[in-house]
C-alpha positions in Angstrom: 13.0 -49.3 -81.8 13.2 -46.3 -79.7 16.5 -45.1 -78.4 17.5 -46.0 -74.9 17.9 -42.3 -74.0 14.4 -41.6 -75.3 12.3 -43.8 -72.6 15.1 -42.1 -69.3 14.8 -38.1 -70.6 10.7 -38.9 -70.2 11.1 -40.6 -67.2 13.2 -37.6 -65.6 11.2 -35.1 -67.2 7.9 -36.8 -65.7 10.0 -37.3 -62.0 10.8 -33.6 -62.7 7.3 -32.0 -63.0 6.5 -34.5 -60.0 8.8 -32.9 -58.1 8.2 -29.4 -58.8 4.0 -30.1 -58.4 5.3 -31.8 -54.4 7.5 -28.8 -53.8 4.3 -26.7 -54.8 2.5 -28.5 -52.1 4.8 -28.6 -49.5 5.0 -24.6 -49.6 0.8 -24.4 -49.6 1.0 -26.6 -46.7 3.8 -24.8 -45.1 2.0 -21.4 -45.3 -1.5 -22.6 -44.5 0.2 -24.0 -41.1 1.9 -20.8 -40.4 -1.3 -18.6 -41.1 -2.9 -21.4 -38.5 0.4 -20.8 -35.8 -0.1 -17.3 -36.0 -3.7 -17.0 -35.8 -3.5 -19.7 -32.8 -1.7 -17.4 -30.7 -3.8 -15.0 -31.3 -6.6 -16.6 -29.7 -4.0 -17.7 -27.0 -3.3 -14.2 -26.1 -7.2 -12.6 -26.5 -7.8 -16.1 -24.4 -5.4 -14.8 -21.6 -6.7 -11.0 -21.8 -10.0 -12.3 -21.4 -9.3 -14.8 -18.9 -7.3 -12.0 -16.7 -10.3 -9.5 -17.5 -13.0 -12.3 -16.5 -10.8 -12.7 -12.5 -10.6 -9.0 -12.3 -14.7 -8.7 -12.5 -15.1 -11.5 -10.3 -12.5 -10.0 -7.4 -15.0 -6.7 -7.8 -18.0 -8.9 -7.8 -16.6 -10.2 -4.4 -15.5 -7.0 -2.9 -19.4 -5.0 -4.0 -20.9 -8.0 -2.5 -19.1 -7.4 1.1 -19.4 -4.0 1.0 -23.3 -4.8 0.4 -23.0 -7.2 3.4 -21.2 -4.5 5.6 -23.9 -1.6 4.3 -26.8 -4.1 5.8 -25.4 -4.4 9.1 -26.6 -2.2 12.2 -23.5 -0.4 12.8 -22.8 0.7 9.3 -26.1 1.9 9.2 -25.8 4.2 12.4 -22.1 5.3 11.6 -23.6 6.4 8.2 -26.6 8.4 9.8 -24.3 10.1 11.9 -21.8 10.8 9.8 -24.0 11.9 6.7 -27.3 13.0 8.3 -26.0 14.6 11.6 -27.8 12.3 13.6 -27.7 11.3 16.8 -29.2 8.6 19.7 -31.5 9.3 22.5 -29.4 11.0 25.1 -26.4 11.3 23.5 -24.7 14.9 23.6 -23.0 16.2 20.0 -19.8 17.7 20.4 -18.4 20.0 17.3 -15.2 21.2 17.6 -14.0 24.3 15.7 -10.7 25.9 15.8 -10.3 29.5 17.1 -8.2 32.5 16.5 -5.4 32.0 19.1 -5.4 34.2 22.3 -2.3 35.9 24.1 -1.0 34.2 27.2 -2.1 37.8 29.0 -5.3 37.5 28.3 -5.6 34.2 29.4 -4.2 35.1 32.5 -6.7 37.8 33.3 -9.7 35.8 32.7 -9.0 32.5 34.7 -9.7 33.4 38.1 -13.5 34.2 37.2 -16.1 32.9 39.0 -18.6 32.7 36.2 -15.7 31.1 34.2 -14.0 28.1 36.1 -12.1 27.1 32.7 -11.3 30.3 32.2 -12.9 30.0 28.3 -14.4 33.5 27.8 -12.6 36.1 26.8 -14.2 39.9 26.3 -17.6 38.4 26.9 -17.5 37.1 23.3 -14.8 35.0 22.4 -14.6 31.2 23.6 -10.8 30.5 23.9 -10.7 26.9 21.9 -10.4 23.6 24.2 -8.1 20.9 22.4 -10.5 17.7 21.4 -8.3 15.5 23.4 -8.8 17.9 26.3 -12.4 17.7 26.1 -12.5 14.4 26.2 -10.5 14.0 29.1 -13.3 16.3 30.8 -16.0 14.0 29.3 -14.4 10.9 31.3 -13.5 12.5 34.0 -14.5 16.2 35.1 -18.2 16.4 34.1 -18.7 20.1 35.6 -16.0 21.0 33.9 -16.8 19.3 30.2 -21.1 20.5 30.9 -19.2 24.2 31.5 -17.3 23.3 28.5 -20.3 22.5 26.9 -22.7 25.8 27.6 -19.5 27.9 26.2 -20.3 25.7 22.7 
């Protein structure tokens, strides 16, 4: 007859390599579900980058497609021919102004009262004394001898 301990040492020794073969399995499991937490915010974050990426390229895709809009209308068309091409309408009268070297206060003086120069612009026959932009404008509105006398000095 076998001994009473006999039978209970197998049994704990059998419940023994049980529990070592589950505790083996737990820490597989546990690591395979780490390596899958890890690697799922991963693709979380490359998710996110791309998703912000994807809204940026669409915000430009927007903003070229108004700017094509605004580079078929008329107006955009015309302020670009002037601007870049020097062009101009039917009619219309070019103004360019440049700045000058400054002229003494005597000078100016001597020159006004000329007959042949009511602005009093010319100085030795050569120089044009400059006419501030908002000045000329002012003679464009509203003093056209003056802004066409302006304009033969140019």
């Amino acid at each position: 007859m076998p001994s009473p301990r006999g039978p209970l040492v197998q049994r704990l020794i059998r419940w023994r390599l049980l529990l070592v073969v589950n505790i083996l399995v737990i820490a597989f499991l546990g690591v395979a579900l780490s390596r899958e937490v890890v690697r799922s915010r991963a693709i979380g974050a490359e998710i996110e980058a791309l998703q912000a990426q994807a809204d940026s390229v669409v915000t430009r895709n927007i903003d070229l497609s108004e700017l094509r809009t605004a580079m078929q209308t008329e107006s955009y068309i015309e302020r670009e021919a002037r601007l870049k091409l020097g062009m101009k309408k039917p009619g219309e009268t070019v103004l360019v102004v440049q700045e000058g070297e400054p002229v003494s206060a005597e000078v100016l003086a001597d020159t006004q009262g000329d007959a042949s120069d009511p602005l009093g612009l010319v100085i030795d026959n050569q120089t044009v004394e400059p006419v501030a932009n908002p000045t000329r404008w002012w003679y464009y509105f509203f003093d056209k001898q003056a802004f066409n006398a302006l304009a033969a000095y140019d």
